[in-house]
N, C-alpha and C positions, 0 to 999 in steps of 0.2 A: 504494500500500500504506500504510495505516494501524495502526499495531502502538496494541492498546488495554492500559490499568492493567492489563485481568484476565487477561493473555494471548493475546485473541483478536485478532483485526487486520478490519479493513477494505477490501476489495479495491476499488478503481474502476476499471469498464472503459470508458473513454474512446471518444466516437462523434462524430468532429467533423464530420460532415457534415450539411446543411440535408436536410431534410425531403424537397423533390424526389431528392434526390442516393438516401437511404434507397430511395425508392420505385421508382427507375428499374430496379432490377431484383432484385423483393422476393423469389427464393430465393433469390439470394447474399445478400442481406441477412441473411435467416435463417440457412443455414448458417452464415457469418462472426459473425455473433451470437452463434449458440448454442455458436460449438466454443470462441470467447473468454469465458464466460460458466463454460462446462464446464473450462475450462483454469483460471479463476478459484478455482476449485473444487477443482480438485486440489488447487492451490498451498497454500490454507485446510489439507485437508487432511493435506498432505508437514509442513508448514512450522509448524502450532499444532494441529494434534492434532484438526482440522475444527472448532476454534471461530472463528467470524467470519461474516462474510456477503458478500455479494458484489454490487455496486453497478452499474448501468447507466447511466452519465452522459451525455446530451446536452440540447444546448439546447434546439432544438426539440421540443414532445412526439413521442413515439415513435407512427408510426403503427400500426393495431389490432394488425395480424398480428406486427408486431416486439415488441410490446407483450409480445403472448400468447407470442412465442419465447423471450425472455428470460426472462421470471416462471416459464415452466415450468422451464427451465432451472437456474433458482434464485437467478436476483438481483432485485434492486427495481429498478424505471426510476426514475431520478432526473434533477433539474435537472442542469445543465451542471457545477457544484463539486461534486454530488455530497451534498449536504446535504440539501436538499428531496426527500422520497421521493414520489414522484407515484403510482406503483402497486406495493404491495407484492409480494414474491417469492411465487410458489406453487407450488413444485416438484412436477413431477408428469414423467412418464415423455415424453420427448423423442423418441424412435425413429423413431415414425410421422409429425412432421411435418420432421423430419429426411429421412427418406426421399422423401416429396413433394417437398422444395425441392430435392434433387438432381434427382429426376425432371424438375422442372419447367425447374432451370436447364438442363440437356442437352437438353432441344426448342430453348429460348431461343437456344441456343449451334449448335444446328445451323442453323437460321435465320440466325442472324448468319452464320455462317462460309457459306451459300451450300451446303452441302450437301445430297442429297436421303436419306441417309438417317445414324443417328448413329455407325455404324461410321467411314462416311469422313468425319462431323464429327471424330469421335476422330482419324483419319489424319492429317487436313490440322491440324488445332491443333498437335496432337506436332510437326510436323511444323515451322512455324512456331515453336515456342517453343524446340525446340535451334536456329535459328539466331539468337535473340534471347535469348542468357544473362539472367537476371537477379539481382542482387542482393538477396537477401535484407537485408542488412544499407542498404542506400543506397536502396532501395525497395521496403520491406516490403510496401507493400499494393497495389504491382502484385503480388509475388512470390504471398503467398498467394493473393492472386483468380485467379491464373493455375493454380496448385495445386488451388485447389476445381476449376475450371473440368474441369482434366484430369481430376481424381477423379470430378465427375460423368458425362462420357462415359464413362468408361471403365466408372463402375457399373451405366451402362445398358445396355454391352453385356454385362452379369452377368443381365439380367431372364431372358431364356428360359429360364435354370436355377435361377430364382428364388431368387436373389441378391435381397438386401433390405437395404436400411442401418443399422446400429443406432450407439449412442454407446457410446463406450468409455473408459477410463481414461487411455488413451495421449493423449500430448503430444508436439506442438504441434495437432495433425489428429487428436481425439478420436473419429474413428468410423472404423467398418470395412462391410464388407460381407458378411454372415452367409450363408450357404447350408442350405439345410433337412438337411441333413448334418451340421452343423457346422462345418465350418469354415469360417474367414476370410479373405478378402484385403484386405488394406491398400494400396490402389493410391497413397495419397500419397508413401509412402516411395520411390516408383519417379519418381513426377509431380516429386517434389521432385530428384532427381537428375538429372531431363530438364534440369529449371531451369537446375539449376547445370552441368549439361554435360558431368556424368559417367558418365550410363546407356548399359550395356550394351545394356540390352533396350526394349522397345517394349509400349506399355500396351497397343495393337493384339493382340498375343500374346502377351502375360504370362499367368499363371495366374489375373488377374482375372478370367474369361471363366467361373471354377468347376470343381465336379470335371470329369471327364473322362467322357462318356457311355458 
């Protein structure tokens, strides 16, 4: 955070990972991206009244798709300090490819986990991560990759009711899952509970799954 003369501040979001590391698996990239980018964003706005900007800083240049995540999002990719702007911000509506890198990371994640189809990818993860608490605070970015991960399973079992992901206001996990109904389910608030070891319930049969037929 850079608080500027006129009021406004400077937000840098910090990406210390090399290039390979970004691309090894580019819809968590994105999602992690874009909800740190959008959280960025808030902040600007809670905090100086939405004057300021918001900065994407890593070393390496940003590969294309991270590139075009961020800029819509609303920050600039920058050098590593954060000074050299490499591609300016170009805010434009985030929903749609937000919603793909979910979709995409949940095939990803069913494959990994050995599952054949993403219900009991969802099963088996949940499943594995209450006996493996994590720390949010001593290892943030296992905690949240672990967070998207559940959020994307669990959003694709939201498709048959077309469930669809949009960005939201809300912090830390700015997006939700929209239903042509209207309403929404926020499956992280549940994912992040599992985390830390206090969920009652099961993303398996939460009300993410949408209205009721």
């Amino acid at each position: 955070m850079k608080p500027q003369p006129n009021g406004s501040a400077i937000v840098i979001v910090e990406d210390e990972r090399n290039a390979a590391a970004m691309a090894l698996v580019p819809s968590l990239s994105v999602v992690m991206a874009v909800a740190r980018v959008l959280n960025a964003q808030r902040v600007i706005e809670v905090k100086y009244a939405g004057k300021g900007e918001v900065r994407y800083a890593a070393g390496p240049a940003l590969p294309d798709f991270l590139v075009d995540a961020v800029t819509r999002a609303g920050a600039s990719s920058c050098d590593r300090g954060g000074e050299t702007i490499r591609v300016p911000a170009a805010r434009a509506a985030v929903a749609a490819i937000v919603d793909q890198a979910f979709n995409a990371l949940a095939y990803h994640l069913r494959t990994s986990v050995g599952a054949t189809d993403l219900a009991g990818a969802l099963k088996t993860l949940e499943g594995r991560r209450r006996k493996a608490i994590l720390d949010k605070e001593k290892n943030p970015a296992q905690y949240w990759t672990a967070v998207l991960e559940l959020c994307a399973l669990a959003g694709e079992v939201s498709r048959p009711k077309n469930g669809r992901w949009i960005d939201t206001k809300d912090m830390p996990v700015p997006f939700a899952i929209k239903f042509p109904e209207g309403q929404l389910a926020m499956p992280a608030k549940l994912a992040m509970q599992i985390l830390e070891g206090s969920a009652e319930e099961s993303l398996s049969t939460s009300d993410v799954e949408g209205p009721a037929s």
